[in-house]
Each structure stands twice: as C-alpha cells, then as structure tokens.
The first five atom37 places (N, CA, C, CB, O) and aatype in JSON, in Angstrom:
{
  "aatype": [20, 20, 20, 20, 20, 20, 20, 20, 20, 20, 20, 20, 20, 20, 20, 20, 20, 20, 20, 20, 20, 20, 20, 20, 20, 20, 20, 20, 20, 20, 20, 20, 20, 20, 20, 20, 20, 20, 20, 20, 20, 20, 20, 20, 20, 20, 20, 20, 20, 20, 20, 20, 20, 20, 20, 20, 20, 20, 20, 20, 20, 20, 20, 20, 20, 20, 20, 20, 20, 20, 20, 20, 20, 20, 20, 20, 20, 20, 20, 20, 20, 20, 20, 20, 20, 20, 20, 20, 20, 20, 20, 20, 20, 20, 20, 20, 20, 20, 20, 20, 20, 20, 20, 20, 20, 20, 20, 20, 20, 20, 20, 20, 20, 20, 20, 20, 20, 20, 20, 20, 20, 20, 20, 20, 20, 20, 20, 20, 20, 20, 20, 20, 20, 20],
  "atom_mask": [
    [1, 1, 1, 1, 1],
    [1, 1, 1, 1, 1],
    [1, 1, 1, 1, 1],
    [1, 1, 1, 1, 1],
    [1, 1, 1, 1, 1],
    [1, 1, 1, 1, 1],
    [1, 1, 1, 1, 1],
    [1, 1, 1, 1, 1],
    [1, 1, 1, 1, 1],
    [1, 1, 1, 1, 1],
    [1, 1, 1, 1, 1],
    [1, 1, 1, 1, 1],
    [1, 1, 1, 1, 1],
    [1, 1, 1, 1, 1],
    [1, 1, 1, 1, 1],
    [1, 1, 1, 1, 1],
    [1, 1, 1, 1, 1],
    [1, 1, 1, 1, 1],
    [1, 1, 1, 1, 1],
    [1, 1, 1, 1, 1],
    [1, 1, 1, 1, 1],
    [1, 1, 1, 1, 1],
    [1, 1, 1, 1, 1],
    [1, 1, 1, 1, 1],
    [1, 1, 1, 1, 1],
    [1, 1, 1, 1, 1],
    [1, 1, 1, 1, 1],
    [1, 1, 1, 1, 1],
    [1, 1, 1, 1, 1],
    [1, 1, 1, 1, 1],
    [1, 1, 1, 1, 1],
    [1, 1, 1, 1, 1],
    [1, 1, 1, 1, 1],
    [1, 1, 1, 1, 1],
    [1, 1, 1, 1, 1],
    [1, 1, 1, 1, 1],
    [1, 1, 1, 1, 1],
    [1, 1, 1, 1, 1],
    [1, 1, 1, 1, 1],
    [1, 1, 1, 1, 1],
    [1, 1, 1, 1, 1],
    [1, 1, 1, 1, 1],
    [1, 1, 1, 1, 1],
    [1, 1, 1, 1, 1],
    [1, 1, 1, 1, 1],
    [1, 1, 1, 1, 1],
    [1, 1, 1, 1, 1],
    [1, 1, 1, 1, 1],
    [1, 1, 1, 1, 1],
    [1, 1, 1, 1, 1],
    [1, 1, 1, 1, 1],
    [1, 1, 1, 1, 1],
    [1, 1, 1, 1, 1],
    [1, 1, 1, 1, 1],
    [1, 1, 1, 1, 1],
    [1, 1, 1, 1, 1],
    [1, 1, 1, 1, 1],
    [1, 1, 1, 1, 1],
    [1, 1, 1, 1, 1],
    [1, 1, 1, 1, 1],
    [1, 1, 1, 1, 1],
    [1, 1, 1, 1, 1],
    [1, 1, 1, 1, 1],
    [1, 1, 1, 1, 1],
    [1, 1, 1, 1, 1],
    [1, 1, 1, 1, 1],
    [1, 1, 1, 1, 1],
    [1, 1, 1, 1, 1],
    [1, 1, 1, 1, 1],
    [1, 1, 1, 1, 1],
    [1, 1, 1, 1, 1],
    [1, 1, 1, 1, 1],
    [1, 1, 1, 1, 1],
    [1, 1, 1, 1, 1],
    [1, 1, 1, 1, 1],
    [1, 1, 1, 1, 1],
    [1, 1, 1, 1, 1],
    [1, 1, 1, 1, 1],
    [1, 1, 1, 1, 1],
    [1, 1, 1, 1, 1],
    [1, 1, 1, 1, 1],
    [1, 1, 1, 1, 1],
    [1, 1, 1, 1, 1],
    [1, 1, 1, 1, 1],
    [1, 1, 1, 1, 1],
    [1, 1, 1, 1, 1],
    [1, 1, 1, 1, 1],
    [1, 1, 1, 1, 1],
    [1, 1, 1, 1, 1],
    [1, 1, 1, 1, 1],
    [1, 1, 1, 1, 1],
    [1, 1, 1, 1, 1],
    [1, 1, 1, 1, 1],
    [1, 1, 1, 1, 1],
    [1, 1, 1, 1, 1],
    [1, 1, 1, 1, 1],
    [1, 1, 1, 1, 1],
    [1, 1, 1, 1, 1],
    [1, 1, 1, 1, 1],
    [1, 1, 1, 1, 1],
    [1, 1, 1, 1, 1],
    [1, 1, 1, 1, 1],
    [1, 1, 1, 1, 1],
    [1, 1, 1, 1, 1],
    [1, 1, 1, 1, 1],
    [1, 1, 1, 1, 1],
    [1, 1, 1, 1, 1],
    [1, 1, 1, 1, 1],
    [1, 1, 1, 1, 1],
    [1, 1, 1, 1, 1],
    [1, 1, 1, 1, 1],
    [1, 1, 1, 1, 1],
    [1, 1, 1, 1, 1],
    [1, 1, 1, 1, 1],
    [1, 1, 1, 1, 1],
    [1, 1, 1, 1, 1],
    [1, 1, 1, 1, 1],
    [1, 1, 1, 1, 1],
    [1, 1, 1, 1, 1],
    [1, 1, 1, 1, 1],
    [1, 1, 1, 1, 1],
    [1, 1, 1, 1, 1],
    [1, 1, 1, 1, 1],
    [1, 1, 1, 1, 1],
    [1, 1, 1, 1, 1],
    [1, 1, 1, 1, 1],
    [1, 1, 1, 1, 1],
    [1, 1, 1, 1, 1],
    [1, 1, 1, 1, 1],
    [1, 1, 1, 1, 1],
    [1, 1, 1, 1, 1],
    [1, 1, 1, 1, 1],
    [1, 1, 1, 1, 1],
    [1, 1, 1, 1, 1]
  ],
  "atom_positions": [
    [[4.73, 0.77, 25.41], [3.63, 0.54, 24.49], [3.44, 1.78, 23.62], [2.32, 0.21, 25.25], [3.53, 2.95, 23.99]],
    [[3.12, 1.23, 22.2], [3.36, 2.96, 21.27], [1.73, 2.91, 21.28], [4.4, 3.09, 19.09], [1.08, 1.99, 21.77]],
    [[1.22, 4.03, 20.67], [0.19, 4.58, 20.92], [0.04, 5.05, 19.38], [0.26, 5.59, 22.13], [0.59, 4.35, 18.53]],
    [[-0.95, 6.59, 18.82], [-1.51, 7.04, 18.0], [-0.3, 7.71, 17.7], [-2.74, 7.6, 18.22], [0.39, 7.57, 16.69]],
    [[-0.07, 8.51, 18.72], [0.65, 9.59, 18.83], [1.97, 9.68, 18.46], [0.59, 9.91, 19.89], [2.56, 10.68, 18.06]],
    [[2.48, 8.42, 18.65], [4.0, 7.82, 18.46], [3.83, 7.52, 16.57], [4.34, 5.94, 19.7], [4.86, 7.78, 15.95]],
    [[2.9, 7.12, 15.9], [2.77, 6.76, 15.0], [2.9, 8.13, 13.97], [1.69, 5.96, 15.12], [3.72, 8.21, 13.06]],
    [[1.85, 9.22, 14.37], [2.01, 10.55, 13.63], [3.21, 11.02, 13.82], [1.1, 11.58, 14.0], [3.74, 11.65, 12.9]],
    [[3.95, 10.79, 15.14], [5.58, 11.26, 15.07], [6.29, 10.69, 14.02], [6.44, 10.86, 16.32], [6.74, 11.27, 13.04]],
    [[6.35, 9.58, 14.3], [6.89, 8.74, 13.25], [6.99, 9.17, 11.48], [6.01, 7.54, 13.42], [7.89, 9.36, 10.65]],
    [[5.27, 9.19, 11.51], [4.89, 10.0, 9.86], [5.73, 11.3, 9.81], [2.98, 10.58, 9.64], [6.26, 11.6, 8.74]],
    [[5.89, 12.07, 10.88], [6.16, 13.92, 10.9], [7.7, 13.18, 10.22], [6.2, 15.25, 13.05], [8.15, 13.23, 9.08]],
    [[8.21, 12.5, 11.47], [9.82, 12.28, 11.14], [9.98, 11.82, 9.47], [10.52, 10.87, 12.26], [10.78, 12.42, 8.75]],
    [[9.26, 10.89, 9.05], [9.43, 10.31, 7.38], [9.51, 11.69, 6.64], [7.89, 9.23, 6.66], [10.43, 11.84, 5.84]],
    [[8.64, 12.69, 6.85], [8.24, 14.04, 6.02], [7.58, 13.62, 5.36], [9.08, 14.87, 5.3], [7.14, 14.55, 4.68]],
    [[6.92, 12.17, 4.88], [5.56, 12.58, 4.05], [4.94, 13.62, 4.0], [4.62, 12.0, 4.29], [5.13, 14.38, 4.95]],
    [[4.04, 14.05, 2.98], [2.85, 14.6, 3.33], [1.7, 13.85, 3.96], [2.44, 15.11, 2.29], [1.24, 12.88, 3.36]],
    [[1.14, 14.28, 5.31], [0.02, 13.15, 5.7], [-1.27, 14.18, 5.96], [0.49, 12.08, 7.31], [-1.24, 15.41, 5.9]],
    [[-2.28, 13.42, 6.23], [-3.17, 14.18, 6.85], [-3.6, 13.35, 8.38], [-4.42, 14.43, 5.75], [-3.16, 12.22, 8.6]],
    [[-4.21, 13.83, 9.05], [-4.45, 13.45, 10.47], [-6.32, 13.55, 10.7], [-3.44, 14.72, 11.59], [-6.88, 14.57, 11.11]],
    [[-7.14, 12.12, 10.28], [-8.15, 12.22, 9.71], [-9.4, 11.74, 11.1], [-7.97, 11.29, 8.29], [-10.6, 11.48, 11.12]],
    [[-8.23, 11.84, 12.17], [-8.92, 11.29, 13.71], [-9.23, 9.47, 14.31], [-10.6, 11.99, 13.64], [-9.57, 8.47, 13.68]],
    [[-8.99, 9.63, 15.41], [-9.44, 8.52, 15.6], [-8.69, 7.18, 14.95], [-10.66, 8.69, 15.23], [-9.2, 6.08, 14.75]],
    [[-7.28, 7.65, 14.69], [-6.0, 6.92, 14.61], [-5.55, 6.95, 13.1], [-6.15, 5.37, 15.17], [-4.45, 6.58, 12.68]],
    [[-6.7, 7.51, 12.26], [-6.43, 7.07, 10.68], [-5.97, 8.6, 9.61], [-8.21, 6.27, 10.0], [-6.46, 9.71, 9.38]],
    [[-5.07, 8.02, 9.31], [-4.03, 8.87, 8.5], [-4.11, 8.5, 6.96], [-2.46, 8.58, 9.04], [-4.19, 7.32, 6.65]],
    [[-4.1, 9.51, 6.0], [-4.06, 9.35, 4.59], [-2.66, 10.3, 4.32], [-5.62, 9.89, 3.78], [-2.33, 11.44, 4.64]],
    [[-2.14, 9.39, 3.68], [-0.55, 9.27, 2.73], [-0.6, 10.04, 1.46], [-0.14, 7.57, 2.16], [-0.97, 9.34, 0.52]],
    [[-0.34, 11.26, 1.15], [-0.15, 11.41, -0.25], [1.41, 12.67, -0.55], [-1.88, 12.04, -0.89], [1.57, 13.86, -0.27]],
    [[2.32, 11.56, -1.27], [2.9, 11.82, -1.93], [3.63, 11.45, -2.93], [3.13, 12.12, -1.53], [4.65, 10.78, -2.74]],
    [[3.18, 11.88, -4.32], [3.27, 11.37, -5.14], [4.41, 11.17, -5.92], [2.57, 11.69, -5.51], [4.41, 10.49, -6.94]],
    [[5.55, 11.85, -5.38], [6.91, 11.56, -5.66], [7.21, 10.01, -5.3], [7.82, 12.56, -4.84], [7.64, 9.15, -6.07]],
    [[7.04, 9.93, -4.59], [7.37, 8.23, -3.71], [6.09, 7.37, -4.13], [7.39, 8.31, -1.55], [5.9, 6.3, -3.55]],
    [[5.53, 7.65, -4.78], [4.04, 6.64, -5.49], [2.76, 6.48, -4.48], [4.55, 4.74, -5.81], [1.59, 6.29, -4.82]],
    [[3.08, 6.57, -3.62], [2.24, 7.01, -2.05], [1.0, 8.0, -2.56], [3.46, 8.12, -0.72], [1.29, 9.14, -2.2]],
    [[-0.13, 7.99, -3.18], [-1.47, 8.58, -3.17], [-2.81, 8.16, -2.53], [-1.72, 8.65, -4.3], [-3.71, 7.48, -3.04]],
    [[-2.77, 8.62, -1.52], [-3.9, 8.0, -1.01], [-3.45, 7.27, 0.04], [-4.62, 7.21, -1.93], [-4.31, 7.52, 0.88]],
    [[-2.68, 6.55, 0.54], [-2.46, 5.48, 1.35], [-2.76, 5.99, 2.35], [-1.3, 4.86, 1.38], [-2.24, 6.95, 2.91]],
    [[-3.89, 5.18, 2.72], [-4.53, 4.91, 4.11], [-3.76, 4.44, 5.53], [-5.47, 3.85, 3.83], [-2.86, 3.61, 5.39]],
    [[-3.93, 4.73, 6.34], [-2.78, 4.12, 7.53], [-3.51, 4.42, 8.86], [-1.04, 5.02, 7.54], [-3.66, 5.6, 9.2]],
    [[-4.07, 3.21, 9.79], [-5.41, 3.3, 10.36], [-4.72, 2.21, 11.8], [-6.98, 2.58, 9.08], [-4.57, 1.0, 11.61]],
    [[-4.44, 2.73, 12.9], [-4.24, 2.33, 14.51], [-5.32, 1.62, 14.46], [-4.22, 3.49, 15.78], [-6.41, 2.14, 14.21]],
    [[-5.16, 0.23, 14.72], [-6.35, -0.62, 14.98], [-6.3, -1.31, 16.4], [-6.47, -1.72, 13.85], [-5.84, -2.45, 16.3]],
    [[-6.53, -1.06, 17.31], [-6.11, -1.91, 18.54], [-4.98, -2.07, 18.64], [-6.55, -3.1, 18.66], [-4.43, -1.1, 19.16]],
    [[-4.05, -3.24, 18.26], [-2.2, -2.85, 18.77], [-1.79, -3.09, 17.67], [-1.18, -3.81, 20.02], [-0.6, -3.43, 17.64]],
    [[-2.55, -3.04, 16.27], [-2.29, -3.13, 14.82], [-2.1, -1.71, 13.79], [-3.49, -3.95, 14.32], [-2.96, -0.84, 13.62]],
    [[-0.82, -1.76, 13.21], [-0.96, -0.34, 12.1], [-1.4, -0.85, 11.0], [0.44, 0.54, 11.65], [-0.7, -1.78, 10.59]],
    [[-2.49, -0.54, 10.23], [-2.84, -1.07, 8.94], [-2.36, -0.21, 7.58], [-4.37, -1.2, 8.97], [-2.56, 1.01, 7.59]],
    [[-1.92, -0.64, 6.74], [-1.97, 0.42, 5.52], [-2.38, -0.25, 4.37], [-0.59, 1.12, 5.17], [-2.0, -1.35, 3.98]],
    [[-3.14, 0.47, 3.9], [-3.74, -0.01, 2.37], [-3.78, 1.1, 1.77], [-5.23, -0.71, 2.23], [-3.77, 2.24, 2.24]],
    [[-3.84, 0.63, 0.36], [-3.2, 1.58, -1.35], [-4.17, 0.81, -1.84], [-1.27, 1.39, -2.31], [-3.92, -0.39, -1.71]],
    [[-5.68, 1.17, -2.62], [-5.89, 0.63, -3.81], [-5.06, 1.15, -4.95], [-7.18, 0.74, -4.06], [-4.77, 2.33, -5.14]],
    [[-4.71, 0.03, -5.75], [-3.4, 0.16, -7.01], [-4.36, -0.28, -8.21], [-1.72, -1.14, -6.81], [-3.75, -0.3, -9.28]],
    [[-5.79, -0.66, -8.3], [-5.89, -1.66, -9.58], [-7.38, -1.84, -9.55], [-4.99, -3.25, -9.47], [-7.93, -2.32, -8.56]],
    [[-7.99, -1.48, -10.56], [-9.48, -2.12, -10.34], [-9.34, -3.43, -11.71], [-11.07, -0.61, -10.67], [-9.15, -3.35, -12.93]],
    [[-9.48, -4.25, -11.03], [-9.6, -5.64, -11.98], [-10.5, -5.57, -12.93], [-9.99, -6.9, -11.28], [-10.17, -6.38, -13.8]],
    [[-11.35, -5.09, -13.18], [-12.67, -4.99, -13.81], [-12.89, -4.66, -14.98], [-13.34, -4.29, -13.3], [-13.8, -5.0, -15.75]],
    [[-11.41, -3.46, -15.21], [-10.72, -2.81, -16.47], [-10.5, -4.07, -17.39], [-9.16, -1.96, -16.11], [-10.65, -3.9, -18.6]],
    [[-10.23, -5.05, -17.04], [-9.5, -6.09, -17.97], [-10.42, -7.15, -18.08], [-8.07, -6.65, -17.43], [-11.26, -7.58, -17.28]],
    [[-10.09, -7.5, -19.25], [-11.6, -8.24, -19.69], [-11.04, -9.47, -19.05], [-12.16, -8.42, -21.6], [-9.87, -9.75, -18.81]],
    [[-12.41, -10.32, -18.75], [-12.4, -11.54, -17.73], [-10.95, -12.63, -18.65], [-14.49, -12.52, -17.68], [-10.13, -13.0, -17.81]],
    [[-10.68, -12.98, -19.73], [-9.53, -13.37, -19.99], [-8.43, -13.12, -19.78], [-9.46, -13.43, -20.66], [-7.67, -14.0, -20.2]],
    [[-7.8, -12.04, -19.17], [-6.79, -11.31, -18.96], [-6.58, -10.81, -17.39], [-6.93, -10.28, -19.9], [-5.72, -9.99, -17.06]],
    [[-7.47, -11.43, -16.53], [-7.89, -11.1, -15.32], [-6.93, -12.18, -14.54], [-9.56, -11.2, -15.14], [-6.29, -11.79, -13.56]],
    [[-6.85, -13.31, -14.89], [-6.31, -14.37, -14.73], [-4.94, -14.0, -14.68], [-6.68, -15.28, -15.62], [-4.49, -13.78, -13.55]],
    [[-4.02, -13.85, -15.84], [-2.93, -13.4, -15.76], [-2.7, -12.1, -14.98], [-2.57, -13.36, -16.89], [-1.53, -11.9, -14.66]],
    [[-3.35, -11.43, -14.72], [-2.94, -10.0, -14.05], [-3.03, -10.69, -12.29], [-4.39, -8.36, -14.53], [-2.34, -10.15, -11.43]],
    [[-3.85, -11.79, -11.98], [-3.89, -12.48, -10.8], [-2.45, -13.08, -10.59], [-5.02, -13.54, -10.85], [-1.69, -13.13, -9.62]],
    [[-2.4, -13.41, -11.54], [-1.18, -14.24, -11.49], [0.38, -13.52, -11.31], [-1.23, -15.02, -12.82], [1.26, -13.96, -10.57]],
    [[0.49, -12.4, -12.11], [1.38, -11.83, -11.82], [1.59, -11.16, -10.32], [1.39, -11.13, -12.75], [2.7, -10.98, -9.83]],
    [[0.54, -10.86, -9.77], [0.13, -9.96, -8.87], [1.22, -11.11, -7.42], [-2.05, -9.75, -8.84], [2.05, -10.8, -6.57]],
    [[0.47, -12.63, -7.91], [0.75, -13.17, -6.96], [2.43, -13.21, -6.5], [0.13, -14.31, -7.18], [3.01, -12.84, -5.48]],
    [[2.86, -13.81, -7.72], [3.94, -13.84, -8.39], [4.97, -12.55, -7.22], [3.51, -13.41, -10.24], [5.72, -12.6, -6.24]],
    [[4.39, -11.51, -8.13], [5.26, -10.43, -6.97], [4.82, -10.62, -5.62], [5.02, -8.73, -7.22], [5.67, -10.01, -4.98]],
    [[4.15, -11.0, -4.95], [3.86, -11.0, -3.23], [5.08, -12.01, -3.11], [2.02, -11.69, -2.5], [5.99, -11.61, -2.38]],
    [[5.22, -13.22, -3.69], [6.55, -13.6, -3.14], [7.98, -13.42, -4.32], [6.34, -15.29, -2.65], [8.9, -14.22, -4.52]],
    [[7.75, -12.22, -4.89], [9.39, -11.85, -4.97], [9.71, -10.93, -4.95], [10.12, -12.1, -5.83], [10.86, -10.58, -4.7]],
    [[8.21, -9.76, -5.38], [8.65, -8.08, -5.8], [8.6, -7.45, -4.5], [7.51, -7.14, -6.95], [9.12, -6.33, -4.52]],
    [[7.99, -7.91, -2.99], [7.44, -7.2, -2.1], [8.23, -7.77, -0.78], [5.85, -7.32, -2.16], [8.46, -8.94, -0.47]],
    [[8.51, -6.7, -0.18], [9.43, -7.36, 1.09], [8.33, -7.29, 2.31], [11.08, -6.3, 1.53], [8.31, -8.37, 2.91]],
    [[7.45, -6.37, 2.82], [6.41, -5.78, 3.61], [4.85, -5.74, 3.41], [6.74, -4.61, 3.66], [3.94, -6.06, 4.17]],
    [[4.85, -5.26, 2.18], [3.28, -5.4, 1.66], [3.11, -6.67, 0.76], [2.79, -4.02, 0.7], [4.01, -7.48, 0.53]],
    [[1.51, -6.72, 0.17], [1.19, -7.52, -0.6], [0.23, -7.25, -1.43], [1.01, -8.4, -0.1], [-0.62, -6.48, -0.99]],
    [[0.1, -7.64, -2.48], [-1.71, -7.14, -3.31], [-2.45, -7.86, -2.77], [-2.14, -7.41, -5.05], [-2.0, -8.99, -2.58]],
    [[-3.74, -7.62, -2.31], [-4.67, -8.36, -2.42], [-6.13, -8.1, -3.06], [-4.7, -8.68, -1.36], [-5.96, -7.09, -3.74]],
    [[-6.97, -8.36, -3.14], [-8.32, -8.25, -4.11], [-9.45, -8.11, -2.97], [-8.62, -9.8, -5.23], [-9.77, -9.07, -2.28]],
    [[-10.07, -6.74, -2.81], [-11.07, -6.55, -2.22], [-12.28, -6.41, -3.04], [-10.84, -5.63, -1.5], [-12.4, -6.63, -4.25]],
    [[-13.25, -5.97, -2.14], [-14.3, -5.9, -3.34], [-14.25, -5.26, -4.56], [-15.32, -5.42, -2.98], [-14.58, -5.64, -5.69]],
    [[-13.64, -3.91, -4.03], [-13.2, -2.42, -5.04], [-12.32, -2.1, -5.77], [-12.97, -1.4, -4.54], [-12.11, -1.06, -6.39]],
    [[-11.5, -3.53, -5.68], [-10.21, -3.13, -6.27], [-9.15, -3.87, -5.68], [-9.94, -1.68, -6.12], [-9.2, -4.27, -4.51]],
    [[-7.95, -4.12, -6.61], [-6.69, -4.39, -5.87], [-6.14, -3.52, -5.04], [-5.76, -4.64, -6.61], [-6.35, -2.34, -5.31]],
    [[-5.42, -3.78, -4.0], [-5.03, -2.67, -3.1], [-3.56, -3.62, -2.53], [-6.48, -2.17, -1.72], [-3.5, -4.85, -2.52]],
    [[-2.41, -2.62, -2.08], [-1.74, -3.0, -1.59], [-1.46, -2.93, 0.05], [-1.14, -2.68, -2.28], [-1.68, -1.84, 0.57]],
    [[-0.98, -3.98, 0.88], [-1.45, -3.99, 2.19], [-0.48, -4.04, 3.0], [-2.28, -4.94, 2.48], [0.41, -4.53, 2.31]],
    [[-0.08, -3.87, 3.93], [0.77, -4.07, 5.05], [0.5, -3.82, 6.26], [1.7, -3.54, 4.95], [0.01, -2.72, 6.52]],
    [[0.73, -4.77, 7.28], [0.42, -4.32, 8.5], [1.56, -4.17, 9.55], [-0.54, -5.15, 8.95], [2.63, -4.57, 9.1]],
    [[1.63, -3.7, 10.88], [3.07, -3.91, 11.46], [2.09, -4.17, 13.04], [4.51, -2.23, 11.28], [0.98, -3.64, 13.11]],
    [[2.54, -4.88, 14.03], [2.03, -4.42, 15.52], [2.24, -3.49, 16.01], [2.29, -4.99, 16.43], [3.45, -3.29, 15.92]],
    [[1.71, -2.64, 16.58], [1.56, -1.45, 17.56], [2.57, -1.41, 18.52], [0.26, -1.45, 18.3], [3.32, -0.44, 18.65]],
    [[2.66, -2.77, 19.44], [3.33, -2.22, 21.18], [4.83, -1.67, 20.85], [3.56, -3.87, 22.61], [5.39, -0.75, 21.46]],
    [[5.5, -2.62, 19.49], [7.15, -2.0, 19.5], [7.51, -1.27, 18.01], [8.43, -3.48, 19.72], [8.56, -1.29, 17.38]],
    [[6.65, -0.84, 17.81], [7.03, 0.01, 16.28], [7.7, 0.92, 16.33], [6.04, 0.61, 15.52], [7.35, 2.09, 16.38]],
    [[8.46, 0.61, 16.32], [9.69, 2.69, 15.49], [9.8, 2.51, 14.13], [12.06, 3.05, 16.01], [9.39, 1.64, 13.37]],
    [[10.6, 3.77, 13.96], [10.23, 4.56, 12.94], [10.58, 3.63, 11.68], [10.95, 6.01, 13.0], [9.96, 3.44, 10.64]],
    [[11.75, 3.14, 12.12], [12.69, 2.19, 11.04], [11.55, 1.54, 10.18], [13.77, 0.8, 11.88], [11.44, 1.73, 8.96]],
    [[10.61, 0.66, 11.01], [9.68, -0.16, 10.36], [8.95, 0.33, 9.32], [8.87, -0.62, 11.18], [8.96, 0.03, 8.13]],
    [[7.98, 1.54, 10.25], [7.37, 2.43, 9.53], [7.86, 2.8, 8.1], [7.34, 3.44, 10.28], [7.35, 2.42, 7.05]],
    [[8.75, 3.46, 8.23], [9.52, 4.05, 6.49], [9.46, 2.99, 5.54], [11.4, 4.47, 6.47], [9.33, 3.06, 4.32]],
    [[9.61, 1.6, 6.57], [10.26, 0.46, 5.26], [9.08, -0.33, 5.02], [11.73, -0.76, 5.73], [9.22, -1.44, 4.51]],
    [[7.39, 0.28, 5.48], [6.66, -0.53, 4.84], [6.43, 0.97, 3.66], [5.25, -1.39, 5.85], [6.17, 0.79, 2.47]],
    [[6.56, 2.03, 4.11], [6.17, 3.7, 3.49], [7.36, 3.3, 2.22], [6.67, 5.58, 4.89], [6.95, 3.68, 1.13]],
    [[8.47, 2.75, 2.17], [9.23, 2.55, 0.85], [8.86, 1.53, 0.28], [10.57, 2.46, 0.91], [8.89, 1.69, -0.94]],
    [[8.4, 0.22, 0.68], [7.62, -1.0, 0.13], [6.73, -0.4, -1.23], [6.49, -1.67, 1.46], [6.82, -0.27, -2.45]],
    [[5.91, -0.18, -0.22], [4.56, 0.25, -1.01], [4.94, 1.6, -1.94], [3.2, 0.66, 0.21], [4.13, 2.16, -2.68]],
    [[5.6, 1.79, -1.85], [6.06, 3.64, -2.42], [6.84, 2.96, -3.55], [7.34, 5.01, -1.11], [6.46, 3.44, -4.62]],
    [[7.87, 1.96, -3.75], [8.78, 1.22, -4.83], [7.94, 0.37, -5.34], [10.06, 0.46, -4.36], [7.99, 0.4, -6.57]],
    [[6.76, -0.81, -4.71], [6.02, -1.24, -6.33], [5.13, -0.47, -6.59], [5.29, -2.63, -6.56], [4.68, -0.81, -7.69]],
    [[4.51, 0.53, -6.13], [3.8, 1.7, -7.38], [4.7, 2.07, -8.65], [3.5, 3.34, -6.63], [4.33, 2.13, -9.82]],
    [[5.87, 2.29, -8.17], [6.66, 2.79, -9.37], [7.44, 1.96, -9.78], [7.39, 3.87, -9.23], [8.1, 2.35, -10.74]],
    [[7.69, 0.64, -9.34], [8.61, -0.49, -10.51], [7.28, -1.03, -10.78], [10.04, -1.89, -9.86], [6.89, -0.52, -11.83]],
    [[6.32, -1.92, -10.27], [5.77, -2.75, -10.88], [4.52, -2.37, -11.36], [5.76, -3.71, -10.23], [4.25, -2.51, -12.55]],
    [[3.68, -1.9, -10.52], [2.79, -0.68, -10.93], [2.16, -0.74, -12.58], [3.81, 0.76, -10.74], [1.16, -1.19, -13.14]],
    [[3.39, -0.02, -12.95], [3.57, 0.87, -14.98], [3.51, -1.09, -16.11], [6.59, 2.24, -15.35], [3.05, -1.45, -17.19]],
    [[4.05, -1.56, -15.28], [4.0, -3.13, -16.06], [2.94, -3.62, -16.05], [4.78, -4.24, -15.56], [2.63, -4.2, -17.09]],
    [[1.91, -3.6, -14.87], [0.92, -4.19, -14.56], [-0.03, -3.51, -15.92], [0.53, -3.93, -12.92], [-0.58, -4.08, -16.87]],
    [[0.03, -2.22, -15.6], [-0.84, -1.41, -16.33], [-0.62, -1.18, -18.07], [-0.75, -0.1, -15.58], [-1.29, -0.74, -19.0]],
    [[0.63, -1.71, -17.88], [1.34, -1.72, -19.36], [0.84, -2.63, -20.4], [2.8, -2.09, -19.26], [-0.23, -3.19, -20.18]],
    [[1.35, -2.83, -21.32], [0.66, -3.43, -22.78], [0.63, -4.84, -22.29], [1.65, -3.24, -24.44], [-0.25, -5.42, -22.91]],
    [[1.24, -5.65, -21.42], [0.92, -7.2, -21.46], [-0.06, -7.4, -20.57], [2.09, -8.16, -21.12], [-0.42, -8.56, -20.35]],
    [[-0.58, -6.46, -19.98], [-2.07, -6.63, -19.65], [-3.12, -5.52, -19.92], [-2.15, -6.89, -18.27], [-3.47, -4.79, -19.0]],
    [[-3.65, -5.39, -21.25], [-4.56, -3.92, -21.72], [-5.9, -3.7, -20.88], [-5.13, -4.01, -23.49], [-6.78, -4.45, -21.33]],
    [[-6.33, -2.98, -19.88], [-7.24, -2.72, -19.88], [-8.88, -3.0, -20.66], [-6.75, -2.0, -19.85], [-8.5, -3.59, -21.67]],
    [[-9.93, -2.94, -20.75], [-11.01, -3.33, -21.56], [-11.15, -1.52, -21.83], [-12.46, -4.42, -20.71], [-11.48, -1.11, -22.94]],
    [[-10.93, -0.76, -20.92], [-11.32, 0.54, -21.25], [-10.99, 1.15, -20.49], [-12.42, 0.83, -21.47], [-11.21, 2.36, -20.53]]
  ]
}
C-alpha cells in the first residue's frame, strides 16, 4: 500500500520543483513543463491533481460556448490522463490516479499530460479564435 511518503519520492524522483504543503498536499511549479501551480493532494487511497488553466468569465457569454466546446472536444482527443473541467473559479485541469499501486511511471505521465496541454493547447484556447472580453 503506497502512502504520502511514496508519493513525495516519486515527485523528488520526476525533479520537479515541488513544495511539501502538509497533510498530503503538494504544489507543482515548473514552468518549463507548463506545470504552475499544480496542486497534488493524497486523499484517502486517491492522488488528486488540479491546474486552474482558464477563467471563463474573460469571454463574453457568446464565445463561452465555443471555448466549452473546444475544451470538451480535447478531453476526448487532446488528453490521455487529465481533463478540463469548470469549477466555480475557473477551468482547471484534473487528474486523478489510486493510491494502493501508484509508481512513479503513472505519476510523470499524468505530470506530462497536464504539463503538454498547457503548452500545445493552452496558447489556442487563449489565442485569437477565442478573444477574451478583457
């Protein structure tokens, strides 16, 4: 059964930069790999990670639609591990893995998931076919 402890190994082994914020929850930042901020939180026999990527709010309610749409769009083609989804605060990208048999392998390949659509899809989202309101 892996534990907290097995998980920060895991992070040491990737070489992220992490921080160790107690009580199982780790923040991700490195911004070479698109990784700012990413949250990563031991939940019972669950690893959680979330990235807010997007506040919807920027884009005026006509254009909200299509940025939904694309979003979805990539959960089943751009994303092998994570997914966008829409919280209160924002879009955020998500992935979870179970706890009892996680190694490292997994780990990295949700840490490259989420680390490759910040920087392929990311710049499009934010790009001219969907403008911001401000």
């Amino acid at each position: 059964m892996r534990t907290v402890a097995d998980v920060e190994r895991f992070l040491k082994d990737s070489e992220v930069p992490f921080q160790d914020l107690g009580g199982g929850m780790f923040i991700v930042t490195d911004d070479d790999s698109g990784l700012h901020n990413l949250a990563i939180k031991v939940e019972d026999a669950v690893v959680l990670f979330s990235l807010r990527v997007l506040d919807p709010n920027k884009w005026a309610a006509g254009e909200r639609g299509r940025l939904f749409e694309q979003l979805l769009r990539l959960n089943g083609s751009g994303l092998l591990h994570a997914a966008f989804a829409l919280q209160e605060d924002g879009v955020y990208l998500q992935a979870a893995l179970p706890l009892p048999n996680l190694d490292s392998n997994e780990l990295q390949a949700v840490l490259d998931d989420i680390g490759l659509a910040t920087k392929q899809h990311l710049p499009s989202l934010r790009g001219d076919s969907l403008r911001p309101t401000h």
